[in-house]
C-alpha positions as CSV (number, residue, x, y, z in Angstrom):
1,X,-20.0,-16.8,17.9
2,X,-20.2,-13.3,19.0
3,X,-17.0,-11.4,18.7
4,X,-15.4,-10.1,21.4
5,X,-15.6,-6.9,22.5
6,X,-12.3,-4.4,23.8
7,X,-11.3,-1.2,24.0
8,X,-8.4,-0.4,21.9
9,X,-5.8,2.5,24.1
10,X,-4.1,4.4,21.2
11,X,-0.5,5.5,22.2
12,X,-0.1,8.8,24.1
13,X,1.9,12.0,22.2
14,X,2.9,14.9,23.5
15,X,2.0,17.1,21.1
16,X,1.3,21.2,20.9
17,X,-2.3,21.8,22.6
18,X,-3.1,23.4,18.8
19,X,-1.6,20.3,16.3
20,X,0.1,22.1,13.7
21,X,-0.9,21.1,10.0
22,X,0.8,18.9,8.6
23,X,1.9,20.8,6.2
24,X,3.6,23.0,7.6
25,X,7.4,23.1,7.9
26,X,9.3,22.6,11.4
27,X,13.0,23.0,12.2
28,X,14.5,20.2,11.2
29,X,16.6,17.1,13.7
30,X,20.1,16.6,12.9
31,X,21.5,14.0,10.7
32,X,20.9,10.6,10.4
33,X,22.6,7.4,11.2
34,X,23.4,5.2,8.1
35,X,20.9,2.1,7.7
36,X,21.5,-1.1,9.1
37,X,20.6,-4.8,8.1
38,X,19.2,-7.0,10.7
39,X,19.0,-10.7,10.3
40,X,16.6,-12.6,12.9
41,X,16.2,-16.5,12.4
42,X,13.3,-17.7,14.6
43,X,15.3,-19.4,16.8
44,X,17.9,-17.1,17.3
45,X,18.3,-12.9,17.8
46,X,21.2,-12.5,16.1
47,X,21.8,-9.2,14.2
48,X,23.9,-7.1,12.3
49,X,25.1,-4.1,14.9
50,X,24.0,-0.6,14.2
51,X,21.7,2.5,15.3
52,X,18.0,1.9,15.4
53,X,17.3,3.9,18.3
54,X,17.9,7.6,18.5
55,X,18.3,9.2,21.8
56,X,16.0,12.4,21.3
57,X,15.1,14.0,24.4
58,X,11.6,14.0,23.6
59,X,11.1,10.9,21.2
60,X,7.2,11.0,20.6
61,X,7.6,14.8,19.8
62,X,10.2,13.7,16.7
63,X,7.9,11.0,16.1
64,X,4.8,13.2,15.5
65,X,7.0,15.2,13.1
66,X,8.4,12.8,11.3
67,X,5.0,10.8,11.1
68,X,3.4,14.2,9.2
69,X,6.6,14.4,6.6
70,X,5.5,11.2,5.2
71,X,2.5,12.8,4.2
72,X,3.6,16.2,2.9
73,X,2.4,17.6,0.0
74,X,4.6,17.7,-3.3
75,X,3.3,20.1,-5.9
76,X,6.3,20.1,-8.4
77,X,6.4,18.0,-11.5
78,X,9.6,17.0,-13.5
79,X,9.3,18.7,-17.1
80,X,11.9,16.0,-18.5
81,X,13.5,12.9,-16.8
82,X,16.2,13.4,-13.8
83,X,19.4,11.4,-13.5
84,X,19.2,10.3,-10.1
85,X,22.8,10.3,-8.0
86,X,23.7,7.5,-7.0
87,X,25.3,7.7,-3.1
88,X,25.8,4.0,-2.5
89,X,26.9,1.0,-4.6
90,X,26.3,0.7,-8.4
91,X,23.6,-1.2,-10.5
92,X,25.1,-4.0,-11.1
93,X,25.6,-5.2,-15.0
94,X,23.0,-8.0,-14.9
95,X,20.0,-5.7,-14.0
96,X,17.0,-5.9,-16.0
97,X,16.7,-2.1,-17.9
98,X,13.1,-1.3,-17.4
99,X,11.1,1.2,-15.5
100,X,9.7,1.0,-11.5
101,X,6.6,2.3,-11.5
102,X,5.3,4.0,-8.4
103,X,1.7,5.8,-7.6
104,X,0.0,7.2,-4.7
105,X,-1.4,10.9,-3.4
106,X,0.6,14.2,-4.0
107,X,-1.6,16.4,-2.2
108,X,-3.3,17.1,1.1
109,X,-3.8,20.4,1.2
110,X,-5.4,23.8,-1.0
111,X,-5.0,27.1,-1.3
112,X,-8.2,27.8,0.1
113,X,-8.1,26.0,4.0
114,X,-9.4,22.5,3.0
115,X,-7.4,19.3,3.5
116,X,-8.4,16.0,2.2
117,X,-8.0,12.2,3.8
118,X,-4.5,10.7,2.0
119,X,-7.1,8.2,0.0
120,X,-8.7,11.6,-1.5
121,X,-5.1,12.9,-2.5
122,X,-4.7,13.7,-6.5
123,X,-2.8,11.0,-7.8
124,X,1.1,11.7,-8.2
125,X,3.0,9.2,-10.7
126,X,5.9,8.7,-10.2
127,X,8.8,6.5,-12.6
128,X,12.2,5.2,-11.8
129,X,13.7,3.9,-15.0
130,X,16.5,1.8,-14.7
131,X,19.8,1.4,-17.2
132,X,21.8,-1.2,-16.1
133,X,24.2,-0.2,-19.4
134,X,25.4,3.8,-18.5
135,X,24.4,2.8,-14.6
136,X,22.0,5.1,-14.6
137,X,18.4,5.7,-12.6
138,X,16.3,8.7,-14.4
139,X,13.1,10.0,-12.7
140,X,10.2,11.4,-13.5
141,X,7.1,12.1,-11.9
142,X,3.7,13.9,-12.9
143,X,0.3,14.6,-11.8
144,X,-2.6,12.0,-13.5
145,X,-5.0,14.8,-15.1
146,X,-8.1,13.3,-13.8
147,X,-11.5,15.1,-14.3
148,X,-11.2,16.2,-11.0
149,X,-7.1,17.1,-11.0
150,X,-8.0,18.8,-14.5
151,X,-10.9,21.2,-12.5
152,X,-9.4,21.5,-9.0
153,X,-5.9,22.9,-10.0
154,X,-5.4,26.5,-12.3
155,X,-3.5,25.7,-15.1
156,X,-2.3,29.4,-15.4
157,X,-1.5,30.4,-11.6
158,X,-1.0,26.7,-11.0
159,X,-3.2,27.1,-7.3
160,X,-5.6,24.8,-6.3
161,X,-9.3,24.9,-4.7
162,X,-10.8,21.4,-3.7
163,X,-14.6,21.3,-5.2
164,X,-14.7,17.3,-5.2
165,X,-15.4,16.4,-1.4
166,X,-14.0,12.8,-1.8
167,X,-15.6,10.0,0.1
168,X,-12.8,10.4,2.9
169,X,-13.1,14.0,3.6
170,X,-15.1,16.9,4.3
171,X,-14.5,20.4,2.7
172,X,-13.5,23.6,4.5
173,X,-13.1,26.0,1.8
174,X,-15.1,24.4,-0.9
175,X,-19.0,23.7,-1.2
176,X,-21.0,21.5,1.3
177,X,-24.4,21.5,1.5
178,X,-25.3,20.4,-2.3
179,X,-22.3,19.4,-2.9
180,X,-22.6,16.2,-5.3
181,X,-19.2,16.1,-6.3
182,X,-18.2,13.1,-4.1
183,X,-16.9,10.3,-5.9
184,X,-13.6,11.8,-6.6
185,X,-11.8,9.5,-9.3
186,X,-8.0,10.5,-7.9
187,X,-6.6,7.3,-9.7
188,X,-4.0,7.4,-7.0
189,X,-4.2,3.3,-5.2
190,X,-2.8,1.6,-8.2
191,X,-0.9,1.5,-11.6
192,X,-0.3,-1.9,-13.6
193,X,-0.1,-2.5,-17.7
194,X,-2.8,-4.5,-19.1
195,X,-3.2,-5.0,-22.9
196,X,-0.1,-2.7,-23.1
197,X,-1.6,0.4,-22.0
198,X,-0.4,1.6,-18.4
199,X,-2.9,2.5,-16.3
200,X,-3.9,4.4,-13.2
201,X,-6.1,2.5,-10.8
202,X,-8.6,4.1,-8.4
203,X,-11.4,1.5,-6.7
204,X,-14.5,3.7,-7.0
205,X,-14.3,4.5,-10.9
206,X,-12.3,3.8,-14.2
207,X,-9.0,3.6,-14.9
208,X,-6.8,6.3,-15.9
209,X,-4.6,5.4,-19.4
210,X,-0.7,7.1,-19.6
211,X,1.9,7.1,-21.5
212,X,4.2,5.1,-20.3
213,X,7.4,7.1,-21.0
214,X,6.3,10.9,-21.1
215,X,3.3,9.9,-18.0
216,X,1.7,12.3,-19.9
217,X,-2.5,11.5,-19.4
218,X,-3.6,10.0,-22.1
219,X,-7.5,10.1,-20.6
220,X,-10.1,7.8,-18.9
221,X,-10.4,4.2,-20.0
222,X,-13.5,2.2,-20.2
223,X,-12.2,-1.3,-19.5
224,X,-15.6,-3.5,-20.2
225,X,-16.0,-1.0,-23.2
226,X,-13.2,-0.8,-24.7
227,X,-11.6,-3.8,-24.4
228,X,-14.2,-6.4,-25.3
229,X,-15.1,-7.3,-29.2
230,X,-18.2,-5.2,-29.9
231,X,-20.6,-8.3,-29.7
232,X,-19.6,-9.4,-26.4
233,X,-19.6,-5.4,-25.0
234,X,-22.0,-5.2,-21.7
235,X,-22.7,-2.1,-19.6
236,X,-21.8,-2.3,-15.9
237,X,-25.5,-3.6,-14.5
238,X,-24.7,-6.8,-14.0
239,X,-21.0,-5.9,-12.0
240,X,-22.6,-3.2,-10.2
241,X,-25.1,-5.7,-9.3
242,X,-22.9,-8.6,-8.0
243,X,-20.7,-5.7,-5.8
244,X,-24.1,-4.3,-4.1
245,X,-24.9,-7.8,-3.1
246,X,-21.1,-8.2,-1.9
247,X,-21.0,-5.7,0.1
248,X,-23.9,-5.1,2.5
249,X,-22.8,-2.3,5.0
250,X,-24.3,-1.2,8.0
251,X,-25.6,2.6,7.3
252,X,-25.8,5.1,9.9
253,X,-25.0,8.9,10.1
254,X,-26.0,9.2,6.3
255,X,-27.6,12.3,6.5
256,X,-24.9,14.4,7.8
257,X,-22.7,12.5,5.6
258,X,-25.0,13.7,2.4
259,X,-24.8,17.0,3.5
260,X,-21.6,17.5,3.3
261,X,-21.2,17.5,7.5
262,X,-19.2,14.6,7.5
263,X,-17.3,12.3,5.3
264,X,-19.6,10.1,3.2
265,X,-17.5,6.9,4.3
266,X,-18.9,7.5,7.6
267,X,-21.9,6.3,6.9
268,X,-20.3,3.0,6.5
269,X,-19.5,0.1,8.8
270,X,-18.5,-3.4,8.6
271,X,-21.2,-5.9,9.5
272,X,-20.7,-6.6,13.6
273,X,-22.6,-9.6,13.4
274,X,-20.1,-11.7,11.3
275,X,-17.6,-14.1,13.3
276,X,-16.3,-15.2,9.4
277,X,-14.2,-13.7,6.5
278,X,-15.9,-14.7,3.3
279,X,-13.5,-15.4,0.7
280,X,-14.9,-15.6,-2.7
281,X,-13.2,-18.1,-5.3
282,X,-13.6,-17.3,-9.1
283,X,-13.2,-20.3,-11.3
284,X,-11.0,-19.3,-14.4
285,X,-12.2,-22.3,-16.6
286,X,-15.3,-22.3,-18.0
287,X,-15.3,-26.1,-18.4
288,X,-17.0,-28.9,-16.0
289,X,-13.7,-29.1,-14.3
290,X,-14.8,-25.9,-12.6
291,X,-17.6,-28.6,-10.9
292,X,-21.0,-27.6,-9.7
293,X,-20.2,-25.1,-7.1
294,X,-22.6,-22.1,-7.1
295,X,-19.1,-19.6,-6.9
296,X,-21.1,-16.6,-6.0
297,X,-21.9,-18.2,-2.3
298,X,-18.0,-17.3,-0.6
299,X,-16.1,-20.5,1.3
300,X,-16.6,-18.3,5.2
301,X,-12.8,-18.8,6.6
302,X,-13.6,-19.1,10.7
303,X,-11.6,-15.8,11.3
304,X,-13.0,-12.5,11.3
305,X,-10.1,-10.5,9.5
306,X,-10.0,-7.9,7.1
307,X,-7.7,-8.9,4.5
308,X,-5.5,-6.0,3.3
309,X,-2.8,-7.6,0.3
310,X,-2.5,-10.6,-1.3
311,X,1.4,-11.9,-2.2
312,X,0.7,-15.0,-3.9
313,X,-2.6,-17.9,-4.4
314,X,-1.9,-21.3,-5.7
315,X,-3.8,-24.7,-6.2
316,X,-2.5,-28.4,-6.3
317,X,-4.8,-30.7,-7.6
318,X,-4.8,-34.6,-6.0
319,X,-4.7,-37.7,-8.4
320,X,-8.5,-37.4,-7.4
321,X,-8.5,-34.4,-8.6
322,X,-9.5,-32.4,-5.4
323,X,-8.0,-28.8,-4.8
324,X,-5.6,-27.9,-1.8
325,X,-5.5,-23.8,-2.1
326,X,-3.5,-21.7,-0.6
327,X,-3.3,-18.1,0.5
328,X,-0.3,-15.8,1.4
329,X,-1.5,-12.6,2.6
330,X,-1.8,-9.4,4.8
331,X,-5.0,-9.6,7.4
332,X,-5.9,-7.2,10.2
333,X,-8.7,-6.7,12.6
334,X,-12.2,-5.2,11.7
335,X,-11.2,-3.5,15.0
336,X,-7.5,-1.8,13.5
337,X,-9.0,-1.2,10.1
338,X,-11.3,2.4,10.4
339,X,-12.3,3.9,7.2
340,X,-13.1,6.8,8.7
341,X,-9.5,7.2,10.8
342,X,-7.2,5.6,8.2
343,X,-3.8,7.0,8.9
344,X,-4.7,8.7,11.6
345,X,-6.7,11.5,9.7
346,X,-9.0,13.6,11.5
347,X,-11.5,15.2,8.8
348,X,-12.5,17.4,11.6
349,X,-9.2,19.2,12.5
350,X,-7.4,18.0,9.1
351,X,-4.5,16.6,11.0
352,X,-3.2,13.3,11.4
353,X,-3.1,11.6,14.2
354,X,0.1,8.6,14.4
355,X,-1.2,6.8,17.7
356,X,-4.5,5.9,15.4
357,X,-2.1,3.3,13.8
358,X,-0.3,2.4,16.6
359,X,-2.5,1.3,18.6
360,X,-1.6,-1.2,22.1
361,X,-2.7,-4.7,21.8
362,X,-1.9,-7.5,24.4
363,X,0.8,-10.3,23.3
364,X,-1.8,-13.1,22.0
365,X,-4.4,-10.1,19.8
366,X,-3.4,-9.5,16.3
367,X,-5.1,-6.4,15.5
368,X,-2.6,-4.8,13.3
369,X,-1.6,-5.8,9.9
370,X,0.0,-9.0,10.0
371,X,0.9,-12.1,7.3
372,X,-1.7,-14.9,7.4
373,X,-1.6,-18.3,5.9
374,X,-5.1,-19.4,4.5
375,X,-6.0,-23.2,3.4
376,X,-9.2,-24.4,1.5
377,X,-9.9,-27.5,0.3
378,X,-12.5,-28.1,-2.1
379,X,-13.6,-31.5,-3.5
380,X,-14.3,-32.1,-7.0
381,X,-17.9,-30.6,-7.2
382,X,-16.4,-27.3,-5.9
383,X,-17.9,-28.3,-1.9
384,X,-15.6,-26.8,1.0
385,X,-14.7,-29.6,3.3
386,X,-11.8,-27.1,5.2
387,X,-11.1,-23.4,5.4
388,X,-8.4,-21.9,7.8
389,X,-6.4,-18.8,8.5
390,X,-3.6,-18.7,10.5
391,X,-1.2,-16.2,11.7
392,X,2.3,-16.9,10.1
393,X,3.9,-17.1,13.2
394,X,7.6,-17.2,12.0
395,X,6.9,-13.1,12.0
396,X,5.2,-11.7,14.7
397,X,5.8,-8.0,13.9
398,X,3.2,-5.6,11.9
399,X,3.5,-6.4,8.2
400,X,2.0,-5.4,5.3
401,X,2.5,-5.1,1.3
402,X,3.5,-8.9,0.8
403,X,5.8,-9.8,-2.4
404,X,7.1,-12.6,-4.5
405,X,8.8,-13.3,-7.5
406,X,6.2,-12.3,-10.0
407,X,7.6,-15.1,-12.1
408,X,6.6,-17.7,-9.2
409,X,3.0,-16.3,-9.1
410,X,-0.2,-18.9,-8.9
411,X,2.9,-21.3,-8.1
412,X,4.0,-22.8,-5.1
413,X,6.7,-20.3,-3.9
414,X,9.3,-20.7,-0.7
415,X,10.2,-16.7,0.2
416,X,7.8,-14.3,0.4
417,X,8.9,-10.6,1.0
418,X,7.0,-8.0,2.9
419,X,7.6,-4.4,4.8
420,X,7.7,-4.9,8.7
421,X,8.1,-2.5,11.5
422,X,11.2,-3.1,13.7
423,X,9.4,-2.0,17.1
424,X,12.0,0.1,18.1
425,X,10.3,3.4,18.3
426,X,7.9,3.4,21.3
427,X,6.4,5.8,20.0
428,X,6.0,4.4,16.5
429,X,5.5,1.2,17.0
430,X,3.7,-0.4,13.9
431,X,3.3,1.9,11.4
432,X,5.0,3.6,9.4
433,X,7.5,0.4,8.5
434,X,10.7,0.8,8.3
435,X,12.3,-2.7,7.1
436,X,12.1,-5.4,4.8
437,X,11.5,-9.0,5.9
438,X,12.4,-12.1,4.1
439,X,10.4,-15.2,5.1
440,X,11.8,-18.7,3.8
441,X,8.8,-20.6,4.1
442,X,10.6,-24.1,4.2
443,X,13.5,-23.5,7.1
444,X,11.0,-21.6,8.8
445,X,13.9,-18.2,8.9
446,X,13.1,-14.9,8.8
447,X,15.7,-11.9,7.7
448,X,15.4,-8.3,7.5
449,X,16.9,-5.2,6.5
450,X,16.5,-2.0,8.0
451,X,16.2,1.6,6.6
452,X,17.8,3.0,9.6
453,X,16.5,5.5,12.6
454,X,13.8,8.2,11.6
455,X,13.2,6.4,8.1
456,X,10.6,4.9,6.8
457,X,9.5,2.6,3.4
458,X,6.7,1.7,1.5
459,X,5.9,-1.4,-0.8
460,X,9.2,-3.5,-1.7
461,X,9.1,-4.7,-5.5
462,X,10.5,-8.1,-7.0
463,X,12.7,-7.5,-10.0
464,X,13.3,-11.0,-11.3
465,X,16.4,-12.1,-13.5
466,X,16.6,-15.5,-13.6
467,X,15.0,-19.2,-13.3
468,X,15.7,-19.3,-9.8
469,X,13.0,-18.0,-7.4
470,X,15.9,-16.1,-5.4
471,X,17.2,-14.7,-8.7
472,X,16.7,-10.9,-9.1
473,X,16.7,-7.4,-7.0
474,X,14.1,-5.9,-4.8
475,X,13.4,-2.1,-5.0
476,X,12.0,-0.1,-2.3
477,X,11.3,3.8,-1.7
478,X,13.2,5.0,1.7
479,X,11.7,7.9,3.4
480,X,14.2,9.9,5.3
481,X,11.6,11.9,6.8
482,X,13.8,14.2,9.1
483,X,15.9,15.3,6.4
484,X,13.3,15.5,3.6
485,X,15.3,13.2,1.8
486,X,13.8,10.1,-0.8
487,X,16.3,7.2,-1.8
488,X,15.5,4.6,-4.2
489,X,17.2,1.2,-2.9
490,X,18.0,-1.4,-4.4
491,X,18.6,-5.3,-2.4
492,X,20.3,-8.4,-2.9
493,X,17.1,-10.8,-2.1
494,X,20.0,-13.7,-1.3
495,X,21.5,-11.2,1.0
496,X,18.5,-9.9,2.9
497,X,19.8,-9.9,6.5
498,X,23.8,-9.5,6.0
499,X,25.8,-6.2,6.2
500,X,25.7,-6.1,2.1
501,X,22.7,-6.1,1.1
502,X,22.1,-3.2,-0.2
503,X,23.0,-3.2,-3.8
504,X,22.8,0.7,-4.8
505,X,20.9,3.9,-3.2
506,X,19.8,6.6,-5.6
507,X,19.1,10.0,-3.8
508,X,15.6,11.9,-5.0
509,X,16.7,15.9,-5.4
510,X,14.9,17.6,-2.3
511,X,12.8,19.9,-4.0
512,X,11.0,16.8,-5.6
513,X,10.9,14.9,-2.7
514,X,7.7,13.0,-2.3
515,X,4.7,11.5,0.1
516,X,4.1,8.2,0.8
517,X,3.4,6.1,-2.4
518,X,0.5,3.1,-1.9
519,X,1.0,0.9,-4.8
520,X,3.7,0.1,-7.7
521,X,5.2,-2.8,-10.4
522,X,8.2,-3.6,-12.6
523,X,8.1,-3.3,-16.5
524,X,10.6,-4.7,-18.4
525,X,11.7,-3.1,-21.5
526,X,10.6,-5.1,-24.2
């Protein structure tokens, strides 16, 4: 079926005729109201009272500003960890010690008039390490000395001069024409441990190894390489090889985009032709039970979606041993999702743009990011007999970055935790989010808390504690945009929704305050 084709009307601001960088520092609003806690069953609108609109004369204007402050460049590093203070609640005795780890792009902008998209941004790690002993949160964050970081910033003046173009952006100050410096490793999308080394994760090249209490860069690490027994060590042909015949984009524009005139991402596009998600499904057994299913042909869900985030995947087997999987996760539109315009960056101007992810979309489109529920059901030779996707309807607001209880994953679960957009900002109406929603999957109940007028937050973390699925604390960076301000909060899971549920708020000093952060995870202390 061919898909359908609309405009999409982005949201009108009124904004200066000349956008100002975002970089640059405006007078500052006045002060903020405290956060609130919302809880919304699906049946019912009750709530917790509290501020979550602000009466500025001229609301997109604040919105504009506050939009670019998510995104503004931090160039400080801590030399030694930072005792965090602490200007609501306590940790509580029965918190896990361990450290939050958080990554994601430090900076936008040189010293020499070029600005990069926030995917090209160096990588800024960032650690929250947690003592639930002396009740204390210590930070630290640092710079991931890439090869590109290590060549793009003066160790002596400490000044920086993009030369790596980045596959998002174009240079102003830097090289163009020639310029083969394009698949800049910024390690700045992910950080896990594997193996027991932490690393830095960035899709288009290798991962970056730390140390995991100094973030000091320990160098590049070859994961095929230097993690398999010598005998069974393979170069990357044969995965290079399965990704080019994944991914099969349309090209168009490359030569500008080779030359340095545009961004090189611009020469890509998602297949128009599709009406189907392919959704590939990698046995983890090697044994017959895996059945005779040639894996590398993808089950084709009947949705054309672009799925953003997984929160959890888990099979039941029948006494007939068929499969019955299942898929929690974050989908949007091929429509919504533009490589080229992600946040709202304009490679041309170097600005960002908020209506780009706010765009208007009638009641029954789900362009936006949004959770999905996905069902296959394969038989015992591996054959699809039924693949769906459907909207999880409990939650019809923009969502994104869905959680669990790491200790329930590739298991059925019943809550699953995500960041969600109150709506209350015409101005910002999707992005960025600004609460966290609990969905109980088995009373059908949804319950949020909010971060409170003119702040924002990223990712929410699972901190488990206990046996029970509920047990444990969810962390989650709160962007207090207008005031420059970053809190670490910690939540009561089981209170989600109810005037206490924030546990504890740890204030980040202004002078380190921080962008946006994409990706992050919980390691215990051993």
């Amino acid at each position: 079926m061919q898909a359908k084709i609309f405009h999409i009307v982005p949201t009108m601001f009124h904004s200066p005729l000349k956008l100002p960088s975002y970089l640059h520092q405006p007078s500052l609003p006045r002060k903020l109201p405290q956060a609130t806690s919302i809880s919304s069953p699906v049946d019912d609108n009750h709530h917790v009272p509290g501020p979550l609109t602000i009466p500025d004369k001229d609301e997109s204007m604040a919105a504009f500003w506050d939009y670019q402050f998510l995104f503004i460049s931090q160039r400080s590093e801590t030399s030694e960890p930072i005792t965090l203070r602490v200007v609501e609640g306590t940790i509580p005795p029965d918190f896990p010690s361990g450290t939050y780890y958080l990554t994601g792009p430090g900076l936008f902008v040189d010293d020499h008039g070029s600005t990069v998209h926030p995917l090209d941004g160096h990588g800024y790690l960032r650690a929250f390490s947690i003592d639930g002993v002396p009740k204390e949160v210590k930070f630290t964050a640092k710079y991931i000395k890439t090869e590109a970081q290590v060549e793009e910033r003066d160790p002596v003046t400490g000044s920086w001069r993009f030369t790596h173009r980045g596959p998002f952006s174009v240079l102003k100050g830097g090289k163009k024409l020639g310029n083969v410096k394009v698949m800049k490793n910024v390690a700045n999308t992910s950080v896990l441990k594997w193996g027991g080394k932490l690393l830095c994760l960035w899709e288009g090249g290798d991962p970056y190894q730390i140390e995991s209490e100094t973030l000091d860069t320990v160098g590049s690490f070859n994961v095929i390489n230097e993690s398999a027994p010598s005998a069974e060590k393979r170069g990357p042909g044969d995965l290079f090889d399965v990704a080019a015949r994944l991914l099969k984009p349309v090209l168009h524009g490359s030569m500008t985009a080779v030359c340095g005139l545009s961004p090189m991402i611009s020469a890509l596009s998602v297949n128009p032709s599709k009406s189907t998600s392919p959704i590939y499904l990698l046995p983890r057994s090697s044994d017959k039970s895996a059945g005779q299913r040639d894996w590398r042909v993808p089950v084709e869900a009947p949705s054309r979606k672009w799925l953003l985030h997984v929160g959890n995947a888990f099979e039941i087997k029948d006494i007939d041993g068929n499969s019955l999987i299942q898929i929690q996760a974050c989908a949007c539109s091929y429509q919504w999702f533009n490589f080229q315009k992600l946040f709202g960056y304009n490679w041309q101007s170097g600005q960002l743009d908020p209506s780009i992810m706010n765009v208007k979309q009638h009641e029954n489109e789900s362009l936006v990011p949004h959770l999905v529920h996905v069902t296959i059901k394969l038989d015992t030779n591996g054959s699809c007999h039924e693949c769906s996707m459907e909207n999880m309807n409990e939650w019809n607001k923009p969502s994104d970055f869905p959680i669990i209880n790491p200790e329930f994953s590739g298991k059925k679960n019943t809550c699953i935790y995500a960041a969600t957009s109150s709506g209350t900002r015409q101005a910002l109406p999707h992005f960025p989010f600004d609460m966290v929603m609990k969905l109980n999957l088995s009373s059908k109940t949804v319950s949020t808390w909010s971060a409170g007028a003119r702040r924002f937050i990223g990712e929410p973390i699972f901190v488990p504690k206990g046996t029970e699925e509920e047990d444990g604390y969810i962390l989650v960076v709160e962007y207090a945009v207008s005031i420059q301000r970053c809190y670490l909060v910690i939540l009561d899971p089981k209170r989600i929704g109810e005037s206490d549920g924030v546990v504890a708020r740890f204030e980040v000093p202004k002078h380190l305050n921080f962008p946006l952060g994409f990706h992050g995870f919980w390691a215990k202390n051993d």
